[in-house]
N, C-alpha and C positions, 0 to 999 in steps of 0.2 A: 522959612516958616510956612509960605506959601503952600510951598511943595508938601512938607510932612501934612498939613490941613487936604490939600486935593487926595492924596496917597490914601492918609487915613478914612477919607467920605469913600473913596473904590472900596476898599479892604471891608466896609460896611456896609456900604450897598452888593457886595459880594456874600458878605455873611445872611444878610437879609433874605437874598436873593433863594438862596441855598437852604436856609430856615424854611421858607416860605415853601419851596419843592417838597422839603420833606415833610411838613406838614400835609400840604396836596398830597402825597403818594401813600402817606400813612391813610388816608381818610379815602380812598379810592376802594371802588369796587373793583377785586380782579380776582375774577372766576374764571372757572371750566365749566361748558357742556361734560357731565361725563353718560352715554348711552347705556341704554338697560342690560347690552353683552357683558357689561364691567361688572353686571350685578348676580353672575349667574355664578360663578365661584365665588365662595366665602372667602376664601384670601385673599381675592381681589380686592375687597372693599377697604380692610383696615393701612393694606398698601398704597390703597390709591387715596386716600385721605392725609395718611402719614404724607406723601411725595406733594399733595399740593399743600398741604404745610410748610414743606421742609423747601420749597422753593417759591414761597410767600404768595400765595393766596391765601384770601381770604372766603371765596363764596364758589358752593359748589351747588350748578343746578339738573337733577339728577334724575334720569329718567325712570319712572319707574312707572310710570304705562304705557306702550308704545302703537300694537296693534292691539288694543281693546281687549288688552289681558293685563291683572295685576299682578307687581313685584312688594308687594304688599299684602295685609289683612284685609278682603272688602267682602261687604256684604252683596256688593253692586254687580262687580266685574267678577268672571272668576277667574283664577289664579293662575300663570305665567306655566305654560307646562312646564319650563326650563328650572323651576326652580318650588322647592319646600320652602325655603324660608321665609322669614319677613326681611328681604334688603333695605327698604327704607328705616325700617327700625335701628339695622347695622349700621349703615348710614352717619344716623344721626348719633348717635353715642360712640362711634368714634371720632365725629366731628364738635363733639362736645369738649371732646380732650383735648383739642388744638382750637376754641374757639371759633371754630367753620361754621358764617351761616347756610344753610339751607334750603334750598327750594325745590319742592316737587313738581317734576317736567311732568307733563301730560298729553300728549297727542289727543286733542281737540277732534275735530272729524273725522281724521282717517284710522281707519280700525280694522283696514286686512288689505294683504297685499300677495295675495298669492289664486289661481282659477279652483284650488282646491278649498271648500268650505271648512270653516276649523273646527275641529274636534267635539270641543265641548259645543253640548247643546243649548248650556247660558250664555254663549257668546252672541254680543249683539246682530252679528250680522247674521246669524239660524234664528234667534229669537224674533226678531224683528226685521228681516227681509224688508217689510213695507218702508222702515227708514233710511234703505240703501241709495244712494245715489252714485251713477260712474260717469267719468268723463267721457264722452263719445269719442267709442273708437278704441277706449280700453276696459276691459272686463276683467281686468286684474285688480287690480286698486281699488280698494270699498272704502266709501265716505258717508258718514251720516250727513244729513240734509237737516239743515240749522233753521229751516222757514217751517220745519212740523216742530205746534208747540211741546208735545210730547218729547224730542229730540231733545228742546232745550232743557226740558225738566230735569232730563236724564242725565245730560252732560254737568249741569250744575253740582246735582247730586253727588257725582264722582268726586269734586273738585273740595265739595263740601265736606264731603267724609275725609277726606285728606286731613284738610285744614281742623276739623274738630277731633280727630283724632291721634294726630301726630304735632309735635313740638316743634313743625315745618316756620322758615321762614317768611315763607311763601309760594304760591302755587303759581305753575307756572304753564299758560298756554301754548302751544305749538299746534301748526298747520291749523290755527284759525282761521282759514279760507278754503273759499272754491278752490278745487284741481284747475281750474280756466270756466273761459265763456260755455263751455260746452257740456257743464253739470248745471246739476240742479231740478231734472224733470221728473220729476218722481210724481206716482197720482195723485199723490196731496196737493203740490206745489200747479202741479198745469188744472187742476179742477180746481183748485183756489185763486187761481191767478184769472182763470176763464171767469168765473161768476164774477169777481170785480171788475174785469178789465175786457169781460168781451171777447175774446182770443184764447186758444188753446197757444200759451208759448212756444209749444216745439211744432207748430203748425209754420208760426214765422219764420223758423230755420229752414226746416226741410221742405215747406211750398211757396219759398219765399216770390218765385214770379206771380203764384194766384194772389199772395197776401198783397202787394203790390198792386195790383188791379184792383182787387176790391176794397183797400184801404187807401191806394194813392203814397206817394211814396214821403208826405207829410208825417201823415197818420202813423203810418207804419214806424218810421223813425220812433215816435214819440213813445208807441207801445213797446219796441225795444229797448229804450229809455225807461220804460218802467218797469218790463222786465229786470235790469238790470241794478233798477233802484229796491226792487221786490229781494232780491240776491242780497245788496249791500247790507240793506234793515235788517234780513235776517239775522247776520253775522253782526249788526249792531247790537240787536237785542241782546243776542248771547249775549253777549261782554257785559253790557250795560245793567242785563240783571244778575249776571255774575257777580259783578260789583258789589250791587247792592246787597246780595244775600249775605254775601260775606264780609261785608264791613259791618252787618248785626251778628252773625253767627262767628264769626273771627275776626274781631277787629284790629290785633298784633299782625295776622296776618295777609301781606302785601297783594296784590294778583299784580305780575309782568307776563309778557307778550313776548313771544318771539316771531317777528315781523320781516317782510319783502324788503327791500331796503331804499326801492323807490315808492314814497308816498303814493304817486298817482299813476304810476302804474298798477298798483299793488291796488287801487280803489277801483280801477276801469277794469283789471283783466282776472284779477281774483278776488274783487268785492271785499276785499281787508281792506278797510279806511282807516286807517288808526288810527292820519291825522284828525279824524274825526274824533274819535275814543279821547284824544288827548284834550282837544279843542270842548269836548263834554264835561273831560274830567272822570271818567270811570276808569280808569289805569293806573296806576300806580306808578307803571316806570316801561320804557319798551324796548326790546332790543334787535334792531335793525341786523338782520343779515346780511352783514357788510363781504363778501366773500371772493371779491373781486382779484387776479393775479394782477391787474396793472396797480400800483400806487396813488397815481393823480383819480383814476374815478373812485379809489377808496377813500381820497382825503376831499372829495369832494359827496363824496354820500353822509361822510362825517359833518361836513362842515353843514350839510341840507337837513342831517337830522337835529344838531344841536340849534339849528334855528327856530324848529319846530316846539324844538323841548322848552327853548326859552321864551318861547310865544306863552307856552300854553303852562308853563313853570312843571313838567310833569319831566322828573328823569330819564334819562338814555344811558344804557350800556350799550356800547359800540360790539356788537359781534363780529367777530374775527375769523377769517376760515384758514385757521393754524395747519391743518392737515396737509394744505395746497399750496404754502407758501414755507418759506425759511424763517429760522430763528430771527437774522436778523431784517429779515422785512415788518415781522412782526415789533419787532424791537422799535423801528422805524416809526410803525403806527403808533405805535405806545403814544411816542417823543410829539408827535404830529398832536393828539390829542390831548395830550399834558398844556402844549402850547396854546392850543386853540381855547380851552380851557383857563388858563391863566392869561392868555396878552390879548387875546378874542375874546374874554370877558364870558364865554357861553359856560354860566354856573350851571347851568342845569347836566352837562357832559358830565355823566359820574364816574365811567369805566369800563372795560369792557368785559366780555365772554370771550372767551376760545372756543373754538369749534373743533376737532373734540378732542377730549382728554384720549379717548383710545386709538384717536388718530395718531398723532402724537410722540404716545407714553413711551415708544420703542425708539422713537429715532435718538441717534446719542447724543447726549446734553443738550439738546433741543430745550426743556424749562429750563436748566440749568442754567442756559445760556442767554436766556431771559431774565433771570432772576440778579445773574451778575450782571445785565447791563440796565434794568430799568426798573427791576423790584430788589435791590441792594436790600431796605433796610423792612421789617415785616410792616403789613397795612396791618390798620386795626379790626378788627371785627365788623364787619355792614350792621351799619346802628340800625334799629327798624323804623321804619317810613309812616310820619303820620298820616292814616286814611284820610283820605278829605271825604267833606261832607258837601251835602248841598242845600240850595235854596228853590223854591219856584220860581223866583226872582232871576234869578243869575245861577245856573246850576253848578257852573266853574266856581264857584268863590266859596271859600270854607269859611262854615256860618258855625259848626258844630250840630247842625241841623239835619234827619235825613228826612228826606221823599221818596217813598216807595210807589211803584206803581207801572 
């Protein structure tokens, strides 16, 4: 009698067990990055929606402005030479058909990557040259500079026309940072910085032995330090009043981040503090570019970001760099994060991205081969995220309350 009573409590705590999994895997985010080349041919689109259906995703985040051209309707940007149609539109109503949600990817700062100027003359970086910023030492790569208020007006705009226009999940930022320590000097940014702080900033770089002499090598640190904290606020603001413009003008809709995947590097060397953004509460949910070929520093950026997530109770999708690794290492990560998630207790772990669908889409049974070992049975639809609000008080704690400003 013993034995059928122990036998039966396994056989249950097995059933339990296994309930329990499919529940978690049902209620999981599992996306692809898929990039704006997927969006240049019309048969790509209802193909490439149909196959992450048909090997159970559920959330597709989709680039549709890359270098400061839309794949899209905008009144803002102008339009993708590569393409006449509205891709985000195709998009979405084939992602309708299979419950896919949506998020429009958006390249944040950088908005040209080639020494030739683009074409069109509404493109931001002919229009407005003065908002150019390049990392020292490359003149290929064009970033808008996030410290001139104008920039941010303008970046918001884009994100905003998105969200009010389209039936998007979510909007979603990428290359929300400095290129490195060595952008940022644009003549807004060094006459603004000089009138507050005394110091032309690129004086400190490049005459760093007279700045040393005349500042003392105290001083100088400090102004460095502010320099550097001048960079970070910038990219805080963005976000911060990203946020808030869009939890009044689209409240359904979420803003995620795609982020460095070390916190404090990614705050010292490219001015993204997310942990900050999350520790604030103007984010929605973020996802760590976890991209690493070894396993142990992936399962340990994992373990560093759901720490953060469960600090500050704000979502993480684990980014994945599918491209560079094998079916099943990725399978691997899955299993790693399901765990960590169920027996490490980190609720806030929702799921990940893959990086990218067109990496990928060709090698053989590569989703396939994911699908049959870790998304067996289909997730449900990513339910949508209640915006939080804030207080004066405590700006983390949702009151239902906002403060603009």
């Amino acid at each position: 009698m013993r034995k059928i009573f122990i036998t039966f409590c396994l056989l249950l705590a097995v059933a339990i067990s296994a309930e329990t999994r499919a529940k978690t895997d049902a209620a999981e985010t599992r996306a692809l990055w898929v990039t704006r080349f997927e969006l240049v041919d019309t048969p790509n689109i209802p193909a490439l929606v149909k196959r992450a259906a048909e090997t159970n995703f559920n959330t597709l985040f989709v680039q549709v402005c890359g270098r400061g051209t839309a794949f899209y309707e905008s009144k803002i940007l102008p339009k993708d030479t590569q393409v006449n149609h509205d891709a985000l539109a195709l998009v979405l109503a084939e992602a309708q058909k299979y419950k896919i949600s949506v998020h429009a990817w958006i390249n944040t700062l950088y908005v040209w990557s080639d020494l030739e100027p683009p074409l069109s003359p509404e493109h931001v970086v002919n229009k407005h040259p003065e908002w150019i910023m390049t990392l020292r030492g490359d003149q290929r790569n064009k970033y808008l500079d996030p410290a001139i208020p104008e920039v941010r007006e303008y970046l918001k705009s884009i994100y905003l026309e998105v969200a009010r226009n389209y039936a998007v999940d979510g909007v979603h930022l990428d290359y929300v940072r400095y290129p490195g320590a060595g952008a940022g000097f644009t003549e807004y940014s060094r006459q603004t910085f000089e009138r507050l702080y005394g110091v032309d900033p690129l004086a400190l770089y490049q005459n760093k032995k007279v700045a040393l002499r005349l500042f003392g090598a105290e001083e100088y640190q400090q102004k460095i330090m502010r320099w550097d904290d001048w960079r970070r606020e910038s990219i805080n603001s963005l976000v911060r009043g990203l946020f808030y413009e869009l939890t009044i003008a689209a409240p359904k809709v979420i803003l995620t981040a795609a982020v460095l995947p070390d916190p404090d590097s990614a705050a010292k060397n490219n001015f993204q503090d997310w942990a900050a953004w999350m520790r604030g509460g103007y984010i929605d949910a973020v996802a760590p570019m976890i991209y690493d070929r070894d396993t142990r520093v992936v399962q340990k950026q994992i373990v560093r970001a759901a720490e953060l997530a469960d600090e500050h109770s704000i979502p993480v999708f684990i980014g994945l760099g599918a491209w560079r690794r094998s079916a099943d290492a990725i399978v691997s990560d899955v299993e790693f994060l399901r765990r960590a998630h169920r027996e490490m207790n980190y609720k806030y772990l929702r799921g990940v991205i893959l990086f990218s669908y067109d990496g990928i889409k060709n090698v053989p049974d590569y989703l396939e081969h994911i699908k049959q070992q870790v998304f067996v049975e289909q997730a449900a639809q990513s339910p949508p995220r209640e915006k939080r609000f804030f207080s004066e008080e405590n700006p983390s704690v949702n009151t239902g309350s906002l403060i603009t400003g």
